[in-house]
C-alpha positions in Angstrom: 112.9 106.4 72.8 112.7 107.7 69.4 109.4 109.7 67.6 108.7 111.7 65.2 106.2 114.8 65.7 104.3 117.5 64.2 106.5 120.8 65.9 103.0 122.3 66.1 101.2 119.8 68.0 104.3 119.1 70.4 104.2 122.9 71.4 100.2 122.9 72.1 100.8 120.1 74.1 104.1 121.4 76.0 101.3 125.0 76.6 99.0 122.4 78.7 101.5 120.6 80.8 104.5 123.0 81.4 102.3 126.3 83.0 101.8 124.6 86.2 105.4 123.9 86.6 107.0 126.5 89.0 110.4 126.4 90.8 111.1 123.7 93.5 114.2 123.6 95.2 113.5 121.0 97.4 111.8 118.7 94.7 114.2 119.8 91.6 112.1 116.8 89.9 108.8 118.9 89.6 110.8 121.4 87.8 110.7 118.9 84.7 107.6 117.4 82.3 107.2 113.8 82.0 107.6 112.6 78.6 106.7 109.3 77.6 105.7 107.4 74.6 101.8 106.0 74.8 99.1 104.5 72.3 100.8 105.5 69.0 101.6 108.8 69.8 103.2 111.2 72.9 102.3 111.5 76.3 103.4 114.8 78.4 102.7 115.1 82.2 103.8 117.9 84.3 102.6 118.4 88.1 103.1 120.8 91.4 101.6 117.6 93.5 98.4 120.0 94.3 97.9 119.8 90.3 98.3 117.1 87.8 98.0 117.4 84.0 98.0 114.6 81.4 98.1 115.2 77.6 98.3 113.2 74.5 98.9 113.4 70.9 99.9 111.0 67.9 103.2 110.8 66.4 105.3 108.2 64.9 106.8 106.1 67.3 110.2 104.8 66.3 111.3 103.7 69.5 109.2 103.5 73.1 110.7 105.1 76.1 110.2 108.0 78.1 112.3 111.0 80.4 111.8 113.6 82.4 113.3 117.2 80.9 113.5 120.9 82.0 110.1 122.0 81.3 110.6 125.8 80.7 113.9 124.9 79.0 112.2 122.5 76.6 109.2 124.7 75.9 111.1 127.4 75.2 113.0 125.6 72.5 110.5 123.9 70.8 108.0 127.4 70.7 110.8 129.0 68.7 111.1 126.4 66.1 110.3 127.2 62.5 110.0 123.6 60.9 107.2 121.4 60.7 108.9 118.6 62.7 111.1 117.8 65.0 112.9 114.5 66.2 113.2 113.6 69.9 115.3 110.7 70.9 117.0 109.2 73.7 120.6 107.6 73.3 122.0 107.3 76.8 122.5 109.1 80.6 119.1 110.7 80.3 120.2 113.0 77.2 117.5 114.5 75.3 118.2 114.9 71.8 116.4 117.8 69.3 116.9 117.9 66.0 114.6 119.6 63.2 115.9 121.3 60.1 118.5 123.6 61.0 118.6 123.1 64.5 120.1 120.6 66.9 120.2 120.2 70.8 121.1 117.9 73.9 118.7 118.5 77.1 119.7 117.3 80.0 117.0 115.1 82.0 116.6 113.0 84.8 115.0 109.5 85.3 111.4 109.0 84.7 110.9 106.5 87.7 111.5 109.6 90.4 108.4 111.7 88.3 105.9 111.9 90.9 103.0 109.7 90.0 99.6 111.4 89.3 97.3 109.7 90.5 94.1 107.6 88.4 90.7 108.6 90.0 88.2 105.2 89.7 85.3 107.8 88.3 82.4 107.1 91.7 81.0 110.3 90.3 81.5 111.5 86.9 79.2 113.5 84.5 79.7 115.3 81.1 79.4 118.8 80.3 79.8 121.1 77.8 83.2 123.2 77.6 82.1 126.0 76.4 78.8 126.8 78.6 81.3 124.9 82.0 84.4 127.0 81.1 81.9 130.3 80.0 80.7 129.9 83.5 83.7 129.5 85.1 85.5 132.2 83.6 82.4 134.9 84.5 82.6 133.7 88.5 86.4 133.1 89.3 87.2 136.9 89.6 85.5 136.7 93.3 87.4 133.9 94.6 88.9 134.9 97.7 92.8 136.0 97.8 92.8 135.6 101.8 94.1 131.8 102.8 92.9 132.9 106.6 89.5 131.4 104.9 90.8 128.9 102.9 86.9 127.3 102.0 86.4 130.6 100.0 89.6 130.5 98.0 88.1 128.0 95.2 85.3 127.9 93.3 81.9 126.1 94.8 80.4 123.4 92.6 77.4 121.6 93.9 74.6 119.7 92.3 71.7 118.2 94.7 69.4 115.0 93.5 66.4 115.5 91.7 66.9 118.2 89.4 69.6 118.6 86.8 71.4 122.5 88.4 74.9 122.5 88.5 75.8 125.2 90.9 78.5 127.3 90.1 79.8 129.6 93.1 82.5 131.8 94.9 83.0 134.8 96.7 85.5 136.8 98.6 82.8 137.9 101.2 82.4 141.3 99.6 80.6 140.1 96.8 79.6 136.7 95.2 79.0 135.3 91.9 76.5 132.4 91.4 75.9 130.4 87.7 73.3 127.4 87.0 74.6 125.1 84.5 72.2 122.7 83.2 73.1 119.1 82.3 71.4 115.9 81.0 68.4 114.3 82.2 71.1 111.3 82.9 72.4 113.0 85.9 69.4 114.0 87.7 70.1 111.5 90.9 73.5 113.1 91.0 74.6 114.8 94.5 78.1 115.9 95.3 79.8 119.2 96.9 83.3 120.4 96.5 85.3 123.3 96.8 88.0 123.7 93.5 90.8 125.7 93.8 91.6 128.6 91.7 94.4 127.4 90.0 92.8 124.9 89.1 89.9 126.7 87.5 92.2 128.9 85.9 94.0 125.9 84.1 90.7 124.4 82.9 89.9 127.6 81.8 92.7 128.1 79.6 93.0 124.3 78.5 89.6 123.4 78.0 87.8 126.3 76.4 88.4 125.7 73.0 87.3 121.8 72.6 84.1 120.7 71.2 83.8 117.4 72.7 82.3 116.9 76.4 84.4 117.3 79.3 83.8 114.3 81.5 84.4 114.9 85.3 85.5 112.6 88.4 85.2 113.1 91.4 86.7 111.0 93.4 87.4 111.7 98.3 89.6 115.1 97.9 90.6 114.9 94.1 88.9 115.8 90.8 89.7 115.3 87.2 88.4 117.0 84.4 89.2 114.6 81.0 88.6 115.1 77.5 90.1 112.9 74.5 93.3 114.7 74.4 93.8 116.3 78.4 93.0 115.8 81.9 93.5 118.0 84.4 93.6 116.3 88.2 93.5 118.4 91.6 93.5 118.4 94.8 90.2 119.7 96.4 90.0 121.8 99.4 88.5 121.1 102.4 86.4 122.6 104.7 82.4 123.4 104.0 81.3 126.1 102.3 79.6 128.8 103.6 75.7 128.5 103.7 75.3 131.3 101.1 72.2 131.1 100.4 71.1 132.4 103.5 72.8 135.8 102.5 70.9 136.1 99.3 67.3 138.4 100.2 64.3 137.7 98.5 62.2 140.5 99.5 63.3 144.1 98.0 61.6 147.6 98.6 63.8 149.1 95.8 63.9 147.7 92.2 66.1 149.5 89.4 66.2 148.6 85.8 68.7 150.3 83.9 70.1 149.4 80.5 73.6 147.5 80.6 75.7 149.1 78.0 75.2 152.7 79.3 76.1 151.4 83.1 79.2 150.4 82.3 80.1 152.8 79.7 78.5 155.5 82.5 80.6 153.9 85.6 83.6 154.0 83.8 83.4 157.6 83.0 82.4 158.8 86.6 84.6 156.4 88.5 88.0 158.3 87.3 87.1 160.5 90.1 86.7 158.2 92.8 89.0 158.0 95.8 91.4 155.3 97.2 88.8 152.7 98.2 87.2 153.2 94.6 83.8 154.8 96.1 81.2 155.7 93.7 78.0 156.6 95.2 74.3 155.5 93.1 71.4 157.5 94.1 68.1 156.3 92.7 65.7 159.2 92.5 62.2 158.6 92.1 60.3 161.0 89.7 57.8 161.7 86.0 61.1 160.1 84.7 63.0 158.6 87.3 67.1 158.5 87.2 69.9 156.9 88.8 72.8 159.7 89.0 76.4 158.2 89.6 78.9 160.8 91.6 82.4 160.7 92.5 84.9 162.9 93.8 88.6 163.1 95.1 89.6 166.3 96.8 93.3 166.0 95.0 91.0 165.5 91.5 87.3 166.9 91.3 84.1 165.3 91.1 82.1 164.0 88.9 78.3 162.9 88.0 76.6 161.2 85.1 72.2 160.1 85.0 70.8 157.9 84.0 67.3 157.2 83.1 65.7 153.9 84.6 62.7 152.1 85.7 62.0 152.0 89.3 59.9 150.3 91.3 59.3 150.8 95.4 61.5 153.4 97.1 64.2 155.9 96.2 68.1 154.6 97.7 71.7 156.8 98.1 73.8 154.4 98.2 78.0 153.4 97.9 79.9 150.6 96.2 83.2 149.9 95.4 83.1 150.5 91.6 85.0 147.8 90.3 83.0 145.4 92.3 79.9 146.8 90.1 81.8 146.4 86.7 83.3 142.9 87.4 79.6 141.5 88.4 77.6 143.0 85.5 80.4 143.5 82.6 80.5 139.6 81.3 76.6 138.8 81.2 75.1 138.5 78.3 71.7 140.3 78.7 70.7 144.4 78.0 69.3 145.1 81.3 71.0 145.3 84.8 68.0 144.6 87.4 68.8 146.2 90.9 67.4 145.1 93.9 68.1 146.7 97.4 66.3 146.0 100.9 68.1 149.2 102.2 71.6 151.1 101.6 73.1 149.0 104.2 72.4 145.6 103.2 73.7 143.8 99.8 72.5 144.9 96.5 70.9 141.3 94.5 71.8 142.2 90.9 69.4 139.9 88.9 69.5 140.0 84.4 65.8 139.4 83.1 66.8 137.0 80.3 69.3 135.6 82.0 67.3 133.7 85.3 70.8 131.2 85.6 73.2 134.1 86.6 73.2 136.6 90.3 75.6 138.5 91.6 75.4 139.7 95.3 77.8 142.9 96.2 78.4 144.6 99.7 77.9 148.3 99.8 80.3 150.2 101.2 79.1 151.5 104.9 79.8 155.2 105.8 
């Protein structure tokens, strides 16, 4: 193998591919990225065998061939570089060669053939969706996967889509609180159904990969796998099995407290109060009815002080005291987009439905804390 590469383009590609590559002592293989000459350019793959990443670029191709390297090793090497291009070549015994101006190297590889294959998916269900608006809606909802793998179902992100309408639901929760977004795609896909549970890691690396592009992100889904493709990247995993929890039965409907607050002065509010809270991160909300009524936040630690803040509001039905975890509050309410936090409470020991007016696609269900 010889080629020819923009430095540039090698090291975006190497920041796709050599992330998911952790330590393995048993497997010293998956320590490496696969790389391998393909359609007139460069093809990189790196994999833990739970996740599989594929991605291309163009480059003059001298010579085909391909190897497996250290992927850390060869990353870190070719980050550092200061010239436009860089040569890679292979002469004999699995011997990388780098050479750029100013700089030459000899990386050790291995054999290509004992690269654990990634597997092809054969697309039964596949549909296209925008990365911005997919990875937007990812990235608000992840932060309440589960950390616990004694409920494995709940450690992954939830995405179903049922025949007849064109909702691509968006879930996951940790059981204290849960996130749900409603992606809308294309008429085209209105007799889709599917349900399946994506890992974290997974999301996280489609995430990061994928929230730049501009072109469609097709995805496959295929038994227990799923690939998320573009013209440059795709992304395979392993899905997790199990069914997820009916969580729509947790979600009320009917309220007898209904809050309206603006957002900006919630969060800038919480923040202030909550740096007296206590271990657990306790911030108690009391919605006062009133000519003007107010929702005070308090806080106290007996080794700090206390603390309270109001709030002016609209409120509709009773008057509430009740407790959250704080950050629980700020992680469901700090990434929408809308002005106005709705609150909606049956009583203070059930979970608080926090709803956005001009945003209907986006709710966010968080426990209170029981004293």
């Amino acid at each position: 193998m010889e080629i020819i590469c923009s430095t540039e383009k090698l090291k975006k590609t190497l920041e796709h591919t050599e992330r998911i590559v952790a330590r393995h002592i048993t497997l010293p293989i998956l320590n490496n990225v696969l790389i391998k000459t393909d359609k007139n350019g460069l093809k990189i793959s790196s994999t833990n065998l739970e996740l599989g990443v594929n991605s291309w670029f163009p480059c003059k191709v001298v010579k085909s061939g391909e190897i497996t390297v250290p992927a850390k090793v060869f990353y870190n090497i070719i980050s550092v570089l200061n010239s436009d291009k860089v040569v890679l070549e292979i002469k004999k015994n699995n011997i990388l060669h780098i050479n750029s101006v100013n700089y030459q190297a000899t990386l050790k590889g291995e054999d290509s053939k004992d690269f654990p294959i990634i597997p092809k998916l054969n697309k039964s269900i596949v549909f296209e969706v925008d990365p911005v608006v997919f990875c937007k809606s990812l990235n608000q909802i992840i932060g309440f996967v589960s950390n616990s793998e004694t409920r494995p179902e709940i450690t992954g992100v939830f995405l179903y889509k049922s025949t007849g309408d064109n909702n691509l639901f968006v879930v996951s929760t940790d059981s204290f609180r849960l996130g749900e977004r409603i992606i809308i795609l294309s008429d085209d896909y209105k007799n889709l159904s599917f349900a399946v549970i994506v890992p974290a890691k997974t999301i996280s690396e489609l995430i990061r990969i994928f929230s730049d592009y501009k072109n469609n992100i097709v995805v496959n889904i295929e038994n227990n796998q799923i690939g998320f493709e573009s013209d440059k990247t795709e992304l395979i995993s392993r899905l997790i099995e199990g069914n997820y929890p009916d969580y729509k039965k947790l979600i009320p409907t009917d309220f007898n407290t209904v809050a309206s607050v603006n957002k900006d002065n919630f969060v800038k509010t919480i923040k202030l109060v909550s740096l007296f809270s206590g271990r657990i991160n306790d911030i108690k909300l009391s919605f006062v009815k009133g000519n003007t009524p107010k929702l005070v936040l308090y806080a106290g630690d007996s080794d700090l002080g206390e603390s309270d803040a109001s709030l002016d509001i609209e409120l509709t039905g009773e008057g509430l005291d009740i407790k959250f975890n704080w950050r629980y509050l700020l992680d469901g309410v700090a990434g929408a987009t809308d002005s106005i936090i709705c609150f909606n409470f049956i009583n203070e020991g059930k979970p608080c439905l926090v709803k956005f007016p001009k945003d209907k696609n986006f709710i966010y269900l968080v426990m209170p804390i029981r004293t």
